[in-house]
C-alpha positions in Angstrom: 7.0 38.6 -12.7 4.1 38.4 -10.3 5.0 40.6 -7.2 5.7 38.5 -3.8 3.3 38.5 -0.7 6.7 37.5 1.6 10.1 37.9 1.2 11.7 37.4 4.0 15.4 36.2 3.7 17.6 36.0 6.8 19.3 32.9 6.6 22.5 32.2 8.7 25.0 29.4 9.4 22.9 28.2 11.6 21.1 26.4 9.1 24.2 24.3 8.4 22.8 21.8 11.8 19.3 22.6 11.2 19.2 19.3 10.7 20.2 18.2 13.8 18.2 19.6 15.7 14.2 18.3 15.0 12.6 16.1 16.8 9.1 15.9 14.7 8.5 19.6 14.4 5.2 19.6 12.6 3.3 22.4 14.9 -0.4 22.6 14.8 -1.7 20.7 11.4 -5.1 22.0 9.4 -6.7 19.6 6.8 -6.0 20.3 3.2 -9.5 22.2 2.9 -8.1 25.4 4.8 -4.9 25.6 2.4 -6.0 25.1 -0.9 -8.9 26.2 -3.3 -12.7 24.5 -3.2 -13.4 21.9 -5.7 -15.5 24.6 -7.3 -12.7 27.3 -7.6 -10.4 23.9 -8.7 -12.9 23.3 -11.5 -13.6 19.8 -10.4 -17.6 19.8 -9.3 -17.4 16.4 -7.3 -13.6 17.0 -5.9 -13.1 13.2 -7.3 -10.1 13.3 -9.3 -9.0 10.8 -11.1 -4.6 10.8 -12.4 -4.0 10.0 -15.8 -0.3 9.3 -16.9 -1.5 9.9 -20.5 -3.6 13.5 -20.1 -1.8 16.7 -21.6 -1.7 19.9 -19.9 -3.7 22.6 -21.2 -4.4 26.0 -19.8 -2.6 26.5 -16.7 -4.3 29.6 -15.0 -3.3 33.4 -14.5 -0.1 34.2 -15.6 2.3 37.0 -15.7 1.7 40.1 -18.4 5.4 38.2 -20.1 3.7 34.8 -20.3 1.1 33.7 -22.7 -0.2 30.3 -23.4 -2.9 29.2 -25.5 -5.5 26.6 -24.6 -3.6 24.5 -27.2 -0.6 23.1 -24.6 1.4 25.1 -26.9 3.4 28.0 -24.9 3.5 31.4 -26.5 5.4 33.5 -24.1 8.9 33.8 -23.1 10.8 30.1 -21.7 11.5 30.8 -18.2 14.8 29.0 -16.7 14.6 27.5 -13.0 17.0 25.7 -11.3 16.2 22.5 -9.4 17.9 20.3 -6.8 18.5 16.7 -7.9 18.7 14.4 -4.9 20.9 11.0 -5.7 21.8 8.3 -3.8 25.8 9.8 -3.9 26.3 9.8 -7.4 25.5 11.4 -10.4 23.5 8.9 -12.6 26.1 9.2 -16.4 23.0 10.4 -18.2 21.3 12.6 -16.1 22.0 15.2 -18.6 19.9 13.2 -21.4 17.2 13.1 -19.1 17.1 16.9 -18.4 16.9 17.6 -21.7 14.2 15.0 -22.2 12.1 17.1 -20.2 12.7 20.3 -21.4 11.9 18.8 -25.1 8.1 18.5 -23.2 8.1 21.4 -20.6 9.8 24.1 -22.8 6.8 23.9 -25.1 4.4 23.0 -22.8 4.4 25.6 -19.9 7.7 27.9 -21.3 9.7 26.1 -18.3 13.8 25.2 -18.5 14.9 23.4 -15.7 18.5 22.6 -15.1 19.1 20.0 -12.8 21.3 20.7 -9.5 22.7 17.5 -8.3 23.1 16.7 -4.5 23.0 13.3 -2.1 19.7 13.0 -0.5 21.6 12.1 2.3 23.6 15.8 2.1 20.1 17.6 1.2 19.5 19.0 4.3 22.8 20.2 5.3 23.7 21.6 1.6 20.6 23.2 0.4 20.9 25.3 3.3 24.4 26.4 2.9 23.5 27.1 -1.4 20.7 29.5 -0.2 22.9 31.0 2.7 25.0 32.0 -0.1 22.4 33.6 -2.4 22.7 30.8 -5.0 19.4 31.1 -7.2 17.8 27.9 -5.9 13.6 28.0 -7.8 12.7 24.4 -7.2 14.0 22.3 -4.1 13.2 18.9 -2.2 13.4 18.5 1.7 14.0 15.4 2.8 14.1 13.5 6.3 13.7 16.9 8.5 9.9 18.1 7.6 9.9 21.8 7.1 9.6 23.5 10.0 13.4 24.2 10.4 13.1 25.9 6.6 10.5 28.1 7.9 11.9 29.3 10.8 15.0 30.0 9.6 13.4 31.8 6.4 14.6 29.5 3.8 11.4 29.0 2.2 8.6 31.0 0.4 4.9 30.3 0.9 3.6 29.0 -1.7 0.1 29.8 -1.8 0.8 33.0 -3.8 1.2 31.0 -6.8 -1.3 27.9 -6.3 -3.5 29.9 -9.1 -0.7 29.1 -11.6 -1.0 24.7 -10.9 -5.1 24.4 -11.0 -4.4 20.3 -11.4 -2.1 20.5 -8.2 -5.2 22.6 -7.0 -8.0 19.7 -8.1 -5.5 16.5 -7.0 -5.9 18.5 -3.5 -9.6 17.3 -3.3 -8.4 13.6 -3.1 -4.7 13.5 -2.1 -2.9 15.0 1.2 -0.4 17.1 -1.2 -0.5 20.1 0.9 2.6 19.8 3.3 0.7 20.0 7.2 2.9 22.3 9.3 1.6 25.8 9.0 -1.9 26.7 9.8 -1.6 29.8 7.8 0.2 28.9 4.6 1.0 26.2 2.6 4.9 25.6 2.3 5.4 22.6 0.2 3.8 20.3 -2.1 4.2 16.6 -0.4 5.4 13.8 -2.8 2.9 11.6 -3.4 3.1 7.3 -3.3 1.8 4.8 -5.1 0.2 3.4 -2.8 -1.6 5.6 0.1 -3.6 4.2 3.3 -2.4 1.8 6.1 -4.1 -2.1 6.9 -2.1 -5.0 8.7 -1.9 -8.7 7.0 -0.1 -11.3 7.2 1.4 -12.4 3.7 1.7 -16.4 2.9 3.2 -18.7 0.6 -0.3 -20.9 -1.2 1.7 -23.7 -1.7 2.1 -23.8 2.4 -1.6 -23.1 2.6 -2.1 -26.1 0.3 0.0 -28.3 1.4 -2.2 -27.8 4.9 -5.5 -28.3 3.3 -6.4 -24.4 3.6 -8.1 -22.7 1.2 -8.2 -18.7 1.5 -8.7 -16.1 -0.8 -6.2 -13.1 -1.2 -7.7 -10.0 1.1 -10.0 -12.1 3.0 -10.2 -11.1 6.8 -8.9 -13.1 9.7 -7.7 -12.6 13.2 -4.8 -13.6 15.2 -6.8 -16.6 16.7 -7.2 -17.4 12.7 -3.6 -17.9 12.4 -3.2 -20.5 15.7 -4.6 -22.7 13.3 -3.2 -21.9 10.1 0.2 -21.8 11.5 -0.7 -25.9 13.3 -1.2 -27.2 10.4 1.5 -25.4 8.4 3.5 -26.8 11.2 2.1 -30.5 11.0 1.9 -30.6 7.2 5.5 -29.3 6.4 7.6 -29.6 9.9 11.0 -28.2 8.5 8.9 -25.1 7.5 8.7 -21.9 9.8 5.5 -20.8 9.7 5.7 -17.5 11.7 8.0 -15.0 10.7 8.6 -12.4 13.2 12.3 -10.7 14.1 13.5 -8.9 16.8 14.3 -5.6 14.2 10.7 -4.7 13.8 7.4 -4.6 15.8 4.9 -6.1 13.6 2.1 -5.3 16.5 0.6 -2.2 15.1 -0.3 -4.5 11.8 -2.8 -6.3 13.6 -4.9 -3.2 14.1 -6.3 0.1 13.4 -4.2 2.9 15.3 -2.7 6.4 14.7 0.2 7.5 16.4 -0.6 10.9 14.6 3.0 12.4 12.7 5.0 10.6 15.1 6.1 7.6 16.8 4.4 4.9 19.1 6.4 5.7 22.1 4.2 8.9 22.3 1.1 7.6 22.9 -1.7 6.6 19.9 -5.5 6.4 18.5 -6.7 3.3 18.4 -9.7 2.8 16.1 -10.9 5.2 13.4 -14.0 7.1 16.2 -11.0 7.7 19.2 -9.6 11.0 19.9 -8.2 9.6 22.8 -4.6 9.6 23.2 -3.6 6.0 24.9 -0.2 4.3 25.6 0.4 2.2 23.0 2.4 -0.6 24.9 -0.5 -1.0 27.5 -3.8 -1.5 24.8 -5.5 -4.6 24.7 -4.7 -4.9 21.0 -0.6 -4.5 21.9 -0.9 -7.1 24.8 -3.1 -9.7 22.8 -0.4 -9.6 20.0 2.5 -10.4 22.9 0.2 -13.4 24.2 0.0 -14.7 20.7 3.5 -14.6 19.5 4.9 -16.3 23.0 2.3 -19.0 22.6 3.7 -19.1 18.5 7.2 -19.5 19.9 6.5 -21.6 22.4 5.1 -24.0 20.1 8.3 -23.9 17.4 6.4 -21.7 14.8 8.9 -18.7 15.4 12.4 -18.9 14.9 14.7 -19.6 18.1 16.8 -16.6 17.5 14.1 -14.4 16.1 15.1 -11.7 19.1 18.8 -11.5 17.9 18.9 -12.9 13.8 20.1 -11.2 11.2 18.8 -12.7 8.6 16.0 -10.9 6.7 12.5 -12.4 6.0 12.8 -11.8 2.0 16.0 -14.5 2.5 14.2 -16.9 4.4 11.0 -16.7 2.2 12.9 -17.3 -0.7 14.9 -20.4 0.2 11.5 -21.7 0.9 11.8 -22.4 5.0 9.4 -19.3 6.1 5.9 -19.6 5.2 4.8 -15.6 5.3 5.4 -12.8 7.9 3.3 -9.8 8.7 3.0 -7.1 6.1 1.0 -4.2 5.0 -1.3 -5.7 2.6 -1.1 -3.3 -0.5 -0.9 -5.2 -4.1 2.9 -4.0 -4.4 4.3 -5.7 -1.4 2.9 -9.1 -2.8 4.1 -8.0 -5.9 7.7 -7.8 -5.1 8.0 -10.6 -2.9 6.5 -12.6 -5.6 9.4 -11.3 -8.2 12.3 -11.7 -5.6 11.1 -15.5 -4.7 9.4 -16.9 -7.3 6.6 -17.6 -5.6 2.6 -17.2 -5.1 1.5 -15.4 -2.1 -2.0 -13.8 -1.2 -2.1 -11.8 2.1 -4.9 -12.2 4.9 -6.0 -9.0 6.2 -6.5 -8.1 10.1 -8.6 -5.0 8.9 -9.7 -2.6 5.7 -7.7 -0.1 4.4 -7.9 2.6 6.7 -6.3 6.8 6.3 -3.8 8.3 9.6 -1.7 11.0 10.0 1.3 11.6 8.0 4.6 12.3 9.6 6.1 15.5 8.4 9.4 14.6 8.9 8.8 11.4 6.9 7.6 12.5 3.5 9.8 13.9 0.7 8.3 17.9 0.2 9.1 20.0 -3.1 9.6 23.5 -2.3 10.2 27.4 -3.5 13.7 28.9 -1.8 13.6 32.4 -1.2 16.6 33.1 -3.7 14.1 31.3 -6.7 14.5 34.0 -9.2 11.4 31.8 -11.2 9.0 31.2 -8.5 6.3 31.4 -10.9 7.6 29.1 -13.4 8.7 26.6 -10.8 5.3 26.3 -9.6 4.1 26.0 -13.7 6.7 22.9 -13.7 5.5 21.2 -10.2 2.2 21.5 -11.9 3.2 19.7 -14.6 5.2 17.1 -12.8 2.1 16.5 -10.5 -0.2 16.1 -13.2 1.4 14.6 -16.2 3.0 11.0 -15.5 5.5 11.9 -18.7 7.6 13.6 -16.5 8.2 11.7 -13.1 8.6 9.0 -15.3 12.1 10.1 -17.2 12.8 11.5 -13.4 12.5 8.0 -12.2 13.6 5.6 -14.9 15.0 8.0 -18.0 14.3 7.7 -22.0 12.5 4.6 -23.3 14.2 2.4 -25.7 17.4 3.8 -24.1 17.0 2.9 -20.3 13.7 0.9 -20.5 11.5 -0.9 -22.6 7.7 -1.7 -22.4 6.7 -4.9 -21.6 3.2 -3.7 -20.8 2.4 0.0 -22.1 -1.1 0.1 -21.0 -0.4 -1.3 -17.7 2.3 0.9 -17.2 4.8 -2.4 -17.1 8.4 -1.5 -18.3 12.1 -3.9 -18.2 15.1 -3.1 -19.5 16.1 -3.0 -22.8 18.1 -6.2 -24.3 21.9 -6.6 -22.7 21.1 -3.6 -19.9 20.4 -4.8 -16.6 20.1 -2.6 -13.4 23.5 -2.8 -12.5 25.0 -1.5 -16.4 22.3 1.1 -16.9 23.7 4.7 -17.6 20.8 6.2 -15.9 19.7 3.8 -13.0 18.2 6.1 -10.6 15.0 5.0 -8.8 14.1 7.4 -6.1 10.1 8.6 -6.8 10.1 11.9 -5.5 8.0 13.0 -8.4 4.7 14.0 -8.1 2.1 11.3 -8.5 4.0 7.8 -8.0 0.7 6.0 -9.4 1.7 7.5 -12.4 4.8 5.6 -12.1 5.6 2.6 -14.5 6.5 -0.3 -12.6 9.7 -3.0 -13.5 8.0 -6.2 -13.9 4.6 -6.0 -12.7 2.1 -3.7 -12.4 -0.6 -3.2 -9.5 -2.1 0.1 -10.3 -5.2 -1.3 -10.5 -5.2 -2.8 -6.8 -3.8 0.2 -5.4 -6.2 3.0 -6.7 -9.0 0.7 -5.3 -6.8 0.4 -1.9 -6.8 3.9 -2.0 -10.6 4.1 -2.7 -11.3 1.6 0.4 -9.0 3.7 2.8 -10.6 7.1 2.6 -14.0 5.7 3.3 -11.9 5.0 7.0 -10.1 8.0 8.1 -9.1 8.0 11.6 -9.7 11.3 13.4 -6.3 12.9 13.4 -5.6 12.9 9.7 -4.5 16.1 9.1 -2.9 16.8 12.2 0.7 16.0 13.4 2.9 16.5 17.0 5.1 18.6 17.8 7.8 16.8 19.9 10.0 19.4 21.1 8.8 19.9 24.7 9.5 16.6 25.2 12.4 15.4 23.2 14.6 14.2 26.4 11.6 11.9 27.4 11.0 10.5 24.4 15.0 10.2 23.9 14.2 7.7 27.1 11.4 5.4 26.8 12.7 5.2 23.3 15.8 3.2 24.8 13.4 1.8 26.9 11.9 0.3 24.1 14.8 -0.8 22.1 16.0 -2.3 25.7 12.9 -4.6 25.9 11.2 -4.9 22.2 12.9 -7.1 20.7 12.3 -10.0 23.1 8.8 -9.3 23.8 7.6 -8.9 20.3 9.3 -12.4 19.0 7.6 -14.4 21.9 11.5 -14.8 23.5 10.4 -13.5 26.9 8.2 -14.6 29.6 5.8 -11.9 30.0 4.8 -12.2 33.5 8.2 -10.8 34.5 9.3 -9.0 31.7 6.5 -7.3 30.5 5.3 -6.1 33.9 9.4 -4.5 34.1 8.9 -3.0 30.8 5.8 -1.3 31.5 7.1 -0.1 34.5 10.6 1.6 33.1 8.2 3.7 29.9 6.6 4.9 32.6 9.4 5.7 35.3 11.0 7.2 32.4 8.5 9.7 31.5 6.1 7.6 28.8 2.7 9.2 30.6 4.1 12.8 30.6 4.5 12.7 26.6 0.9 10.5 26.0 -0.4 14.1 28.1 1.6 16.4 26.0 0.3 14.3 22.4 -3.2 14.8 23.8 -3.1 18.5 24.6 -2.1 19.5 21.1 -4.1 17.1 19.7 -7.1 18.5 21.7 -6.7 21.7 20.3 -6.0 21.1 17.6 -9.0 19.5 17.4 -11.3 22.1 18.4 -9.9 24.0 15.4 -11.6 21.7 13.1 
């Protein structure tokens, strides 16, 4: 076994409440290119990787003097056993068992990898995980969820991984073209991010065409408007089907920030934003143009009867409303899958109307799922053989995510990657219903019912020809968690009203404004920009 760079261990019960006690934690942030290895060292010359579910691993780098693999995919060596946490949703799926040895049928040949699966709710992940390596528990492989990774650091939990990056050259080569490198030390690399389906942000508005018909409207799915685009759409919605809502908006979540390009780099609005891909100015938010022309538009909307009455206070979702037929469309990121579902769950056609392209921002930390290497892993080497594999071959996330086909799925679509359940099996009766993609690549996921892989690659394509200047670089909250605790409730206070149209803005909007700032909204936007700024000159 290769020797270790770091080894620290000094975990203690404090790491039970780790948990508790982040804020955003993502410290200073470095672009992938100062973690990982050129495109060159990678052995990708254009750093333009493309993910195929259907590629087989072959050589997989330096290895120890006890393994041995031949360029054949065919592993030589000694099988190497690690043990890796299994988040669920609280239970146990009945064949998870099946499915583990499913993948050692491909992995123990493959890259001379056992993994036996260590069951725990996501929910309990970081609270438990902590208390299995307080206790010296041989942990190789583990997921953080919902915290980030800063609390693992700092309370020693976790290796660096770098020292073993030579051992995954396809995680090395995916690097060029994905953020996979977790973003909170500017010295090592810590984790490997989970990676979705579908990756870049843009605001639309998704609508029914038979509404858009039945008005006389003719538009094209991904075609550009503005909100001034949508006074008239929503008229004539209005004055060809009157029982029809036209607008849909609730009071449980600001649809603003879909109407324009902004970054509110690794954290939340209330702590000041980008706004377009050339700022690297730090702005409130709640006082932009962008945010204020949005609140004009939707009291002007409600005003005229195309928002519901009780959109402030409802709750009833959108995806109800739509499918009974009363709510023409409502805002949406305007990815290929969101259409997708909808279309599934309602039965009917939508397109969605874009306010701008496709367009890359900083990732929260504490957002993303990260797969990591404890420092009681007694396999660190061959857990970073099997992330390499996970990450690069499709086979495997896939009987993570939905188990053994012909027993848990069928193909309705193999070379679209389109899968249902087999005859008599429904989600509900399934023995291994399961679901969460924490696994690698999710475009290498197979989708239930329809497939947009396609669309998304090309969203993907259009977004990183946008990137707004802080991608790469996420804040670090702590200093001013009690301020942001306020105008947060602040927020929550006032939001719900403003953003539905409910409330006159002359009054309400000026007393809203005033409380973020009483409350200590300007101090944080001054903190966001500091680190941001050096961050910056880092770069």
């Amino acid at each position: 076994m290769k020797k270790k760079l770091v080894r620290k261990f000094g975990v203690t019960a404090l790491a039970f409440a780790m948990c508790c006690t982040m804020f955003a934690g993502c410290g200073d942030a470095p672009s992938n290119d100062s973690k990982g290895s050129s495109s060159e060292e990678s052995g990708s010359q254009d750093g333009d990787s493309q993910v195929h579910s259907d590629e087989q691993p072959g050589d997989y780098g330096e290895q120890s003097e006890n393994d041995a693999a031949g360029n054949s995919g065919v592993w030589e060596g000694e099988v190497s056993k690690i043990i890796m946490t299994y988040p669920t949703a609280g239970v146990e799926p009945a064949d998870m068992l099946l499915v583990q040895d499913a993948i050692n049928e491909i992995t123990t040949k493959e890259i001379g990898v056992e993994v036996e699966l260590k069951p725990v709710s996501i929910f309990e992940l970081p609270s438990t995980c902590p208390m299995w390596i307080g206790g010296g528990e041989q942990l190789d492989l583990m997921a953080v969820a919902f915290t980030g990774l800063q609390p693992y650091i700092l309370q020693n939990m976790i290796e660096p991984i770098e020292q073993w990056l030579d051992l995954a050259p396809d995680i090395q080569e995916l690097s060029q073209k994905y953020p996979i490198y977790d973003t909170t030390s500017d010295e090592h690399v810590y984790g490997l991010m989970t990676q979705p389906g579908i990756q870049g942000f843009a605001g639309g508005y998704l609508i029914a065409v038979e509404d858009l018909e039945a008005a006389g409207l003719s538009y094209q799915d991904g075609d550009m408007i503005t909100l001034d685009d949508l006074d008239n759409i929503f008229a004539k919605i209005k004055e060809a089907k009157p029982d029809v809502t036209p607008c849909g908006v609730l009071g449980s979540a600001d649809y603003s920030a879909m109407t324009f390009q902004m970054d509110p780099l690794g954290a939340t609005v209330s702590s000041g934003v980008l706004i377009g891909t050339d700022s690297t100015e730090v702005v409130n938010y709640f006082t932009s143009p962008e945010y204020v022309n949005y609140l004009e538009h939707v009291r002007s909307w409600y005003e005229k009867g195309y928002i519901l009455k009780d959109a402030a206070t409802t709750d009833i979702s959108l995806s109800e409303l739509s499918a009974n037929g009363s709510l023409s469309g409502y805002f949406s990121e305007g990815n290929a899958g969101l259409r997708a579902s909808l279309e599934m769950n309602t039965g009917r056609e939508y397109i969605h109307l874009l306010f701008n392209e496709p367009y890359m921002r900083a990732i929260s930390a504490a957002a993303n799922t990260y797969w990591t290497i404890p420092v009681t892993a007694k396999e660190p080497e061959a857990a970073m053989r099997f992330m390499n594999l996970m990450y690069h071959d499709g086979r495997i996330a896939n009987l993570f995510v939905w188990g053994i086909e012909g027993k848990h799925y069928v193909f309705i679509d193999e070379e679209a990657g389109v899968i249902g359940y087999p005859e008599g099996v429904t989600a509900q009766t399934s023995t291994y219903s399961y679901g969460f993609g924490l696994y690698g690549m999710q475009i290498d996921n197979y989708a239930m019912g329809q497939s947009t892989r396609a669309e998304d690659l090309a969203w993907y394509e259009k977004a990183l020809k946008n990137k707004m200047k802080g991608c790469g670089f996420c804040y670090d909250a702590t200093a001013m968690a009690n301020q942001i605790i306020a105008v947060e409730a602040v927020i929550a206070e006032y939001s719900p009203a403003l953003i539905t149209g409910s409330a006159d803005l002359e009054t309400t909007y000026t007393e809203f404004i005033n409380k973020l700032e009483a409350n200590g909204i300007n101090d944080i936007i001054a903190d966001k920009q500091a680190q941001f700024d050096a961050w910056l000159a880092q770069q």
